[in-house]
C-alpha positions in Angstrom: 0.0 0.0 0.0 1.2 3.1 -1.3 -1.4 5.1 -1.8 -1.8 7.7 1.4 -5.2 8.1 3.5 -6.6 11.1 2.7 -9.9 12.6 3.7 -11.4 10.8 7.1 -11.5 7.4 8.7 -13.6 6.9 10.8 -13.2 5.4 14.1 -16.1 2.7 14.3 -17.8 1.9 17.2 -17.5 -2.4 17.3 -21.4 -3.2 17.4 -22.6 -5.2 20.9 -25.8 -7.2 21.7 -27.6 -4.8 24.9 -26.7 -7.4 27.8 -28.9 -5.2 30.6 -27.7 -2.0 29.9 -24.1 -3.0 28.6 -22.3 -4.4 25.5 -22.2 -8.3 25.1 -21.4 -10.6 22.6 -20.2 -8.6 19.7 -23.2 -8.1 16.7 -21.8 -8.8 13.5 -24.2 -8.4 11.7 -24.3 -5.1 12.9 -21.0 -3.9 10.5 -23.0 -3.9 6.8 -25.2 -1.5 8.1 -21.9 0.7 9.5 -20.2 0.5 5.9 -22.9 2.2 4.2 -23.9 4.6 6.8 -20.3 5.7 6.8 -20.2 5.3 3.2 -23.0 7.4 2.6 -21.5 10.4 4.7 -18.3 10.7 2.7 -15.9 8.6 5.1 -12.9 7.3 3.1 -12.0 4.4 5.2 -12.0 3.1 8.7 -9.7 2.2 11.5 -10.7 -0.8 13.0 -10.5 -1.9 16.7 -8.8 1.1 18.2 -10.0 3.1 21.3 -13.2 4.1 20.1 -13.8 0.4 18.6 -12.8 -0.6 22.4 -10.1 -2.6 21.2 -8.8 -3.1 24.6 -12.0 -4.8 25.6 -12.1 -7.5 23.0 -10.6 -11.0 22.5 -8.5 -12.3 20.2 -11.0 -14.3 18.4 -13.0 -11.3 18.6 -10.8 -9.2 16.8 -10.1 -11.8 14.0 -13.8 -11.9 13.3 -14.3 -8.2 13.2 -11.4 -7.7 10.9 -13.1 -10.5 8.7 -16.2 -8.6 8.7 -14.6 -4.9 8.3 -12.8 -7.0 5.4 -15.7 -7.8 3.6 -18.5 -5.0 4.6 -15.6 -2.2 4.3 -14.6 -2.6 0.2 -18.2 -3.6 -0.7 -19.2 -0.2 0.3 -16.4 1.8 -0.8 -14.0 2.1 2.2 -10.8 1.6 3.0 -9.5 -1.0 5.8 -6.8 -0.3 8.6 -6.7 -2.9 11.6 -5.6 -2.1 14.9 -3.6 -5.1 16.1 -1.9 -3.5 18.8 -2.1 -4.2 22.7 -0.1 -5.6 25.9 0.7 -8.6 24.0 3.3 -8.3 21.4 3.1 -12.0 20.5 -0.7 -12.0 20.4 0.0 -8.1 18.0 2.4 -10.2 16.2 -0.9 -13.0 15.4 -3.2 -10.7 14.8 -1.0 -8.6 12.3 0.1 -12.1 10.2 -3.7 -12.7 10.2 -5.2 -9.3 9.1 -2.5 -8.9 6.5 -3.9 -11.8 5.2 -7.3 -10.4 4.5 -8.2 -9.4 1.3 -9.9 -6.2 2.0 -7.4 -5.0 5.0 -5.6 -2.8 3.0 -3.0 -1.7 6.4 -2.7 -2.1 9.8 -2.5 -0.2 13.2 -0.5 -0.9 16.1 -0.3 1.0 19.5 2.2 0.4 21.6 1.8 -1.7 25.3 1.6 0.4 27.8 0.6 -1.8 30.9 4.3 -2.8 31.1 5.2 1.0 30.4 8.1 1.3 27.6 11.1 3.5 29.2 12.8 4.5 26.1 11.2 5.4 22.3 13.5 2.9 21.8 12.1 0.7 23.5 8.4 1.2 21.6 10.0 1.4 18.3 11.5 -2.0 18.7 7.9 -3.2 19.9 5.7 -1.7 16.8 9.1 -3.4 14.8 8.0 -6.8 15.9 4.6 -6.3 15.0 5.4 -4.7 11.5 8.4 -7.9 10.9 4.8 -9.7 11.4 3.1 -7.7 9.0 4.9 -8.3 5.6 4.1 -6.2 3.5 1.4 -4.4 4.6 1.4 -0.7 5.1 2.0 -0.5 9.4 0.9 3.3 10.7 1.8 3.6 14.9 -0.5 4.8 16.9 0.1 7.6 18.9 -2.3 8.2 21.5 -0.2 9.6 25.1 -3.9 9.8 26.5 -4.4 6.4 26.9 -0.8 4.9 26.6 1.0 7.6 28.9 3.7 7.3 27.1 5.7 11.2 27.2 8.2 10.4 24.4 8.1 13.0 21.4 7.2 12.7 18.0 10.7 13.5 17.1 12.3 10.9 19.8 9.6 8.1 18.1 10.1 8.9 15.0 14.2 8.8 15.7 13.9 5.8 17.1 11.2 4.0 14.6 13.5 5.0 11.4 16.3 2.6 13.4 14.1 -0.2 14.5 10.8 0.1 12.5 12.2 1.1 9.1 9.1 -0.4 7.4 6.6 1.8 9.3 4.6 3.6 6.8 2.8 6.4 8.7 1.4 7.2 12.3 -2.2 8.7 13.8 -1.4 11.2 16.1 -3.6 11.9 18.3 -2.1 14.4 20.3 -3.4 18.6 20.5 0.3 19.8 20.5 1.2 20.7 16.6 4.6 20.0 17.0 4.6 16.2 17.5 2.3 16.6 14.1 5.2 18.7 12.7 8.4 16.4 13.8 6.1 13.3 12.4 5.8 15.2 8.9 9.3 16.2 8.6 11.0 12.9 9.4 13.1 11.3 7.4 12.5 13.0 4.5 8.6 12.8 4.7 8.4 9.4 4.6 5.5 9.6 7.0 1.5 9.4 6.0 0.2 11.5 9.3 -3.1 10.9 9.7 -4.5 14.1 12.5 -6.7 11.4 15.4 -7.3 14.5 17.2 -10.4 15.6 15.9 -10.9 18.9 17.9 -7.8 19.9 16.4 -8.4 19.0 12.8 -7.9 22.5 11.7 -4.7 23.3 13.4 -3.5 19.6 11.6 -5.3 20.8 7.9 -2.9 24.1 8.3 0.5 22.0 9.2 -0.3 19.7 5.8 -2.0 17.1 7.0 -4.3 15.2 4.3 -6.1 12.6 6.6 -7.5 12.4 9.6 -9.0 9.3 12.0 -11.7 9.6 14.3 -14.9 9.0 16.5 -17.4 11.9 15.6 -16.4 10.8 11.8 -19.4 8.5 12.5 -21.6 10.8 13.6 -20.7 14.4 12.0 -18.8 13.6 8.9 -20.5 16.2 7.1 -19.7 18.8 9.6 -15.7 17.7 9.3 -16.2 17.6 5.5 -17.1 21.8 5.7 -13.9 21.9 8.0 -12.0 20.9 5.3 -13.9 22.7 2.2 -13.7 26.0 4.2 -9.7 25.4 4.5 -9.1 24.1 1.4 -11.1 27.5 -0.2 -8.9 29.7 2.2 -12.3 30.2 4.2 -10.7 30.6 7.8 -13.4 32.0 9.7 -15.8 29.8 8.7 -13.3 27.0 9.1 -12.8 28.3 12.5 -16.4 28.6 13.2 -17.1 25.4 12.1 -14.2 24.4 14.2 -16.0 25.6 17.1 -19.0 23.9 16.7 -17.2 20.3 16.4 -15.5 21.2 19.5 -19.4 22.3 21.2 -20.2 19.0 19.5 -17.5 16.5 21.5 -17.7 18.5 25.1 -21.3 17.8 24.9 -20.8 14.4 24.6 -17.9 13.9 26.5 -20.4 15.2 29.5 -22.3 12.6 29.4 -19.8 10.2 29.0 -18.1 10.2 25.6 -18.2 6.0 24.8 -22.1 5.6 25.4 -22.9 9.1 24.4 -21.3 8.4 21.0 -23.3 5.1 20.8 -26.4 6.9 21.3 -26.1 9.2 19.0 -25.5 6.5 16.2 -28.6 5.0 17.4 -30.2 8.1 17.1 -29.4 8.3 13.1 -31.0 4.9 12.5 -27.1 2.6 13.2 -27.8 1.3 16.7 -24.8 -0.7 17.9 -25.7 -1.0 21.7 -23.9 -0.3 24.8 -20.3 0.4 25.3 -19.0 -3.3 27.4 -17.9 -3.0 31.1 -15.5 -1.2 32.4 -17.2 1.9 30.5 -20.7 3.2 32.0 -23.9 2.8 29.6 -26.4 5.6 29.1 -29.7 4.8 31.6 -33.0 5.9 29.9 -32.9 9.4 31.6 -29.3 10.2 30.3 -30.4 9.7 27.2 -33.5 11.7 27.3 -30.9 14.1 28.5 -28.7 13.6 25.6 -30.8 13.9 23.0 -32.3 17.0 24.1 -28.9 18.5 24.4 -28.1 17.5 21.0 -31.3 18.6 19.9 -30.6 22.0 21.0 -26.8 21.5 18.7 -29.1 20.8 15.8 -27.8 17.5 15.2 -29.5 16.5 12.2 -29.2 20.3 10.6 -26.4 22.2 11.7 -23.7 19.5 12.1 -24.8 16.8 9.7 -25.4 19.8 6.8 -24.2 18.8 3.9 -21.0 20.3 2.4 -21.4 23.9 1.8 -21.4 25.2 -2.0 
């Protein structure tokens, strides 16, 4: 894989069966429905099985048979397919890689580095994502950089240092930091070899304006159209409005992220007709009262007008 990811990827939510408020057994069947809604608003791919796909919380067998169903429902609608194969295992990353990259319609893979066992050196993580990419072959390997969840405090230029030395393979990295200048050192090293894909998407503008092309994310399955104006009102030198529009994606996520971002994102996909149940233990669900909450809050966002307008002409 060559070809960079440009426009947005979506994040996607890994469909569960309601268990009594909670996600269960994973639902399948659930991911056709997914591809098209996605496909439908303009998403360009999606990045399986990360943090907003609760990654963390699934098994391995889990994972294999979402990745075979991304693999399939994913191309047949139009989208591109990264796997996230990462976790506190390298040997079970290392499985999961040889088995995605053996799926026809994974077209690259993802891999965040353990964390649990806490790296103490970039070198340290580059060697780790280097196991995983040896695994790999040749598909197309992008890191995934996400401090917020990993802790890791190594900078993009100390990763990126370190990954050219023990990850020479790597092919591109979602950042999903706010700072600019891990976004910055990412672009610049060795020679631009890096596709930099923004995972940040509060700060999708300040990435746009640094030269990023591509960008992964949560509310991509929710407000696609919003982050589509984003990038129209950049591309046409449009600032203000990119700002303002900036604004309202940021409104958009602290509103959810009140009621608990995980379920909160859930609902609102149930809310546009893709209902993919409750976020699984250790994450809280929505009761019936936070969610007459929520949808009154989103109500007064204009969901269904002012974020999910179409792209403006």
């Amino acid at each position: 894989m060559k070809k960079p990811f440009h426009g947005l990827v979506a994040a996607p939510h890994t469909p569960f069966v309601d268990e009594n408020g909670q996600g269960g057994a994973v639902h399948l069947g659930a991911v056709p429905a997914q591809a098209e809604h996605l496909a439908r608003d303009g998403v360009s791919a999606v990045f399986v099985a990360g943090a907003t796909g609760e990654g963390a919380s699934l098994g391995l067998d889990e994972k294999r048979d979402l990745f075979e169903a991304w693999a399939e429902a994913g191309p047949a609608a139009g989208l591109r397919v990264i796997a996230q194969v990462g976790g506190e295992s390298l040997r079970d990353a290392s499985r999961l890689a040889e088995f995605a990259a053996g799926l026809q319609g994974v077209e690259a893979l993802g891999a965040i580095s353990p964390c649990f066992y806490r790296p103490a050196s970039a070198e340290l993580v580059a060697r780790s994502i280097g196991e995983i990419a040896a695994a790999a072959g040749d598909r197309a390997l992008y890191y995934y950089d996400i401090p917020a969840l990993t802790g890791l405090p190594f900078s993009g230029r100390e990763l990126a240092r370190a990954f050219g030395e023990h990850a020479p393979g790597l092919r591109g990295i979602k950042c999903s930091r706010y700072e600019g200048w891990h976004v910055q050192d990412y672009l610049s090293a060795h020679g631009g070899a890096y596709d930099v894909l923004c995972g940040t998407d509060e700060a999708l503008l300040s990435a746009l304006s640094l030269g990023v092309e591509g960008a992964v994310g949560s509310t991509y399955n929710f407000a696609a159209p919003l982050f589509h104006r984003i990038m129209a009102a950049h591309a046409a030198g449009e600032m203000q409005r990119a700002r303002e529009l900036q604004r309202v994606s940021i409104d958009l996520v602290q509103t959810l992220a009140s009621f608990g971002y995980m379920a909160a994102a859930r609902r609102t996909m149930a809310r546009l007709g893709v209902p993919l149940g409750p976020p699984r233990l250790p994450i809280a669900g929505l009761n019936s009262e936070g969610s007459s909450r929520l949808d009154a809050a989103l109500d007064a966002l204009d969901l269904e007008g002012t974020v999910r307008a179409g792209v403006d002409r």
